[in-house]
N, C-alpha and C positions, 0 to 999 in steps of 0.2 A: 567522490563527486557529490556536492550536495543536492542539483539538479532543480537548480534555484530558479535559472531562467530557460526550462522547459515547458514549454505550454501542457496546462495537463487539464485535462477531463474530471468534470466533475462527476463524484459517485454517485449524486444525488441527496445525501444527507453531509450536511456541514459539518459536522461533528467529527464523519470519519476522515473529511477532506482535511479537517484541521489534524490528524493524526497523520495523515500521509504527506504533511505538508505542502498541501495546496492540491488534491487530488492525483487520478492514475495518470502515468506518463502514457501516452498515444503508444497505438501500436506495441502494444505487449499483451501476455497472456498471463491472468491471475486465478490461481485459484482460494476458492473458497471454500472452505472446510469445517466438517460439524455432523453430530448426528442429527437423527430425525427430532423435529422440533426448531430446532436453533436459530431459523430465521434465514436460512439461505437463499432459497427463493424471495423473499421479501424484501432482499436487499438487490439481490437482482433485477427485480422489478423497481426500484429506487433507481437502479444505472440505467435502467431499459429506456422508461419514463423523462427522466432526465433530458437525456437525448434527444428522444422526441420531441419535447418542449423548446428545445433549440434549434428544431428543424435537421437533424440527425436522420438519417435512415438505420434502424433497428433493425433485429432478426433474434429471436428465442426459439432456439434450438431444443426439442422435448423428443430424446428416444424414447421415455416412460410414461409420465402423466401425459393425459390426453388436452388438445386445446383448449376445450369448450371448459373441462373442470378446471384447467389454469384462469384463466376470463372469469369465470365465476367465482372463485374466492379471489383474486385480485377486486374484482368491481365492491366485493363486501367489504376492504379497506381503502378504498376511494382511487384505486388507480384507476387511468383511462389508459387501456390498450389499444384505443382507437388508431393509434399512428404506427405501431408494433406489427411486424412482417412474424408469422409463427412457423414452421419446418417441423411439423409434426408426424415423429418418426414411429409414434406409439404403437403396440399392436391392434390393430382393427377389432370388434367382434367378431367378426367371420375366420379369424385366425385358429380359434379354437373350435368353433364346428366344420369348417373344411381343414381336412385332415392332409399332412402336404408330410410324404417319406421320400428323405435323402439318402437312394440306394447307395449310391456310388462317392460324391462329395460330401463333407461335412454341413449342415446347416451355417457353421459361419461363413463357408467362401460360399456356400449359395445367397445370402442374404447380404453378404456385405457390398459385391460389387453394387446392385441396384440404389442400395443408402448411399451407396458414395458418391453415386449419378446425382443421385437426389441434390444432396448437398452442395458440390458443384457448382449445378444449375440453378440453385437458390441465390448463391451466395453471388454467381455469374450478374444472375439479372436486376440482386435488389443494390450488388457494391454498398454495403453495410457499413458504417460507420461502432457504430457496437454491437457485441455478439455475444447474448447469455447463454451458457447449454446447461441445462439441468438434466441427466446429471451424466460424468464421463464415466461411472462406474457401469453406467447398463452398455456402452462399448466394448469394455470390456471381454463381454460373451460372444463380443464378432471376432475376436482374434484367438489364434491357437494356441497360442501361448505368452509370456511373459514380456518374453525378449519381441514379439511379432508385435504387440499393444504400444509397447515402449515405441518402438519406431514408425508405426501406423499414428501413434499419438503425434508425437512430433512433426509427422510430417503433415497430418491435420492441420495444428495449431500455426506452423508454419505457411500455408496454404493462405489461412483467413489472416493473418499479421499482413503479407506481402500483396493480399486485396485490400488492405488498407484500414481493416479492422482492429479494437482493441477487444480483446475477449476475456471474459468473468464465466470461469467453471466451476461447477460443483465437483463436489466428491464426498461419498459417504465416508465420516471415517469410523471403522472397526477394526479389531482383531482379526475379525475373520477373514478381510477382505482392506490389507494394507494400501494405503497412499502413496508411500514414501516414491513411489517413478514420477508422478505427478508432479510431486513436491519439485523435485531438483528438476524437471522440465518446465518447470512454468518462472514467471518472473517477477514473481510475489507469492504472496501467503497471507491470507487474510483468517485466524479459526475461530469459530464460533462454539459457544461451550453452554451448556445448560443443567444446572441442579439446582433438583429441590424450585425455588425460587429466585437462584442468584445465575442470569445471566453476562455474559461475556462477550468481550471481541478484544483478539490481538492481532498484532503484523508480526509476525516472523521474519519475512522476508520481504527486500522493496528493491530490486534492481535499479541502480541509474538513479538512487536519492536517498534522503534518510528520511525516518521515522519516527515517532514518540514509542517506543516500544511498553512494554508493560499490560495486562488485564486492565481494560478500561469497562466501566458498568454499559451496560444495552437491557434497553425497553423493548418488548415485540407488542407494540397493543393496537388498537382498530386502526390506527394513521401510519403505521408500516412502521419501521426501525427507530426508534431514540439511544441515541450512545451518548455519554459522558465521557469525556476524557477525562484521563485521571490528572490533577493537579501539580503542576510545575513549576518552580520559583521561573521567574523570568529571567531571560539571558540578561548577563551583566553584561554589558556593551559600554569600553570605555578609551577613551584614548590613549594611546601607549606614548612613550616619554624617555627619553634617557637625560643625563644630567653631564654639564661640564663646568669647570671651574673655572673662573674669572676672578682674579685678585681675594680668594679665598673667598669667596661668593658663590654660592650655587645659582645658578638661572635655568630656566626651561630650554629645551631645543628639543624640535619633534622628531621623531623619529622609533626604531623598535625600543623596546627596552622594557618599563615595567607602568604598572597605575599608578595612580598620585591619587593620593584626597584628603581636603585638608583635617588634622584632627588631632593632633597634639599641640597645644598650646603654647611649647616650647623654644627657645632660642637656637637650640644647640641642633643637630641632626643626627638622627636615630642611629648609633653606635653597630660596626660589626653588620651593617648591611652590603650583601652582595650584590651590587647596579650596576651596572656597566658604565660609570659616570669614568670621565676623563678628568686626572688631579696631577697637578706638578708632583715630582719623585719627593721632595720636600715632605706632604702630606703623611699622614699615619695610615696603616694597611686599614681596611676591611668597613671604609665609614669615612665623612668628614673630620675635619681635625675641632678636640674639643672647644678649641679657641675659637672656630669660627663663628660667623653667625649669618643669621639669612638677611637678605634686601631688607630694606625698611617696611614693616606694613604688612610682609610675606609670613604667616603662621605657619609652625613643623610641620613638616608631612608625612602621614604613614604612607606606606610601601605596601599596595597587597596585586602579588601577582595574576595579571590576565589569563 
């Protein structure tokens, strides 16, 4: 499906909408992938922003960094968070000088039920149109295991889709602490890559449309995200053609078949081509017969397949 006449949300930078052909489709969950540095949050704030400027209701979700430091380096590359609902899930200072022991439950099912309220009741009252979380790897530590995250995740993401959100997560990616559940649960894949000097951004993955795939170049400097896509001949878009014979005359009739354009000089028609032209039984295999010739005024034509 190319997902050509989907209405789609803009990311906030042109560049990657032209990579995703025409921006995210609504209501799906993408994530965004990269180690520290790589610009994730900064593109986030691209989607966030975005939104807002169009009169979008926003929500940035932070189990980790706190608000106040998100807002402060945002404002030092010129975003306005002013229109931005924030869910800040961080730990408090008082977390670590009031001492809290979990005789009996584990700290994740003590912790997680109240996050979930939280959540909830955010998402209840603001009915969000887009939904950044930076980042799903500190969720992680609310689930007991594996298989619990896996299905606790999805039923998250599922949750905010079906309130009518499109959602952009992060995820740290390491060795030490794999992606790959993310991956295959979400409905994109955006990764962000950083050495030395030579920054990155690819799509992996685009549910529901295509892509320019490939390493495209990405800027991170004071005005948020600059991407380059990398360079494409442009689509050959031409009219297709089949050929039938008329008193040993070729003529046009439209139809499937092959390109046309004019380019040999010649009388005769290019020998030993397979076209789905229609010729009396009379006619030689594989081509027009060498006797024939074209209309008056009509120059040969090469054959190059659509």
């Amino acid at each position: 499906m190319e997902g050509r006449d989907i209405r789609r949300l803009t990311t906030g930078i042109g560049a990657l909408d032209e990579i995703l052909e025409g921006g995210l489709v609504p209501r799906q969950a993408y994530l965004v992938r990269g180690g520290p540095g790589t610009g994730k949050i900064t593109l986030g704030l691209h989607f966030l922003t975005a939104g807002s400027r169009a009169g979008e209701a926003t929500m940035f979700i932070t189990p980790g960094e706190p608000e106040d430091q998100i807002r402060l380096h945002a404002e030092s590359r010129g975003f306005d968070l002013s229109g931005i609902t924030f869910l800040d899930l961080s730990p408090s200072p008082e977390f670590f000088t009031e001492v809290e022991a979990y005789d009996i439950f584990s700290p994740s099912e003590v912790e997680r039920a109240p996050i979930t309220e939280r959540i909830v009741e955010q998402v209840k009252a603001v009915q969000p149109v887009r939904v950044f979380i930076d980042s799903m790897t500190q969720f992680r530590y609310l689930a007991d295991d594996a298989f619990q995250f896996r299905k606790q995740t999805l039923s998250f993401l599922r949750f905010l889709v079906a309130e009518g959100a499109t959602v952009l997560l992060t995820s740290e990616d390491s060795d030490e602490i794999p992606d790959d559940d993310l991956q295959f649960l979400c409905d994109g894949i955006i990764h962000l890559t950083f050495s030395g000097r030579n920054r990155t951004l690819s799509v992996t993955k685009f549910r529901g449309s295509s892509f320019q795939s490939g390493q495209h170049a990405m800027r991170l400097g004071q005005n948020g995200v600059g991407i380059f896509p990398i360079l494409l001949p442009p689509k050959r878009r031409c009219r297709r053609r089949s050929w039938i014979w008329v008193d040993s005359a070729p003529v046009f009739e439209r139809g499937a078949g092959v390109c046309a354009s004019p380019a040999l000089p010649s009388w005769s028609c290019p020998p030993n081509r397979a076209l789905p032209f229609k010729k009396p039984a009379s006619n030689t295999a594989g081509g027009a017969p060498s006797s024939s010739r074209w209309w008056p005024g009509i120059s040969c034509i090469s054959f190059v397949p659509c």
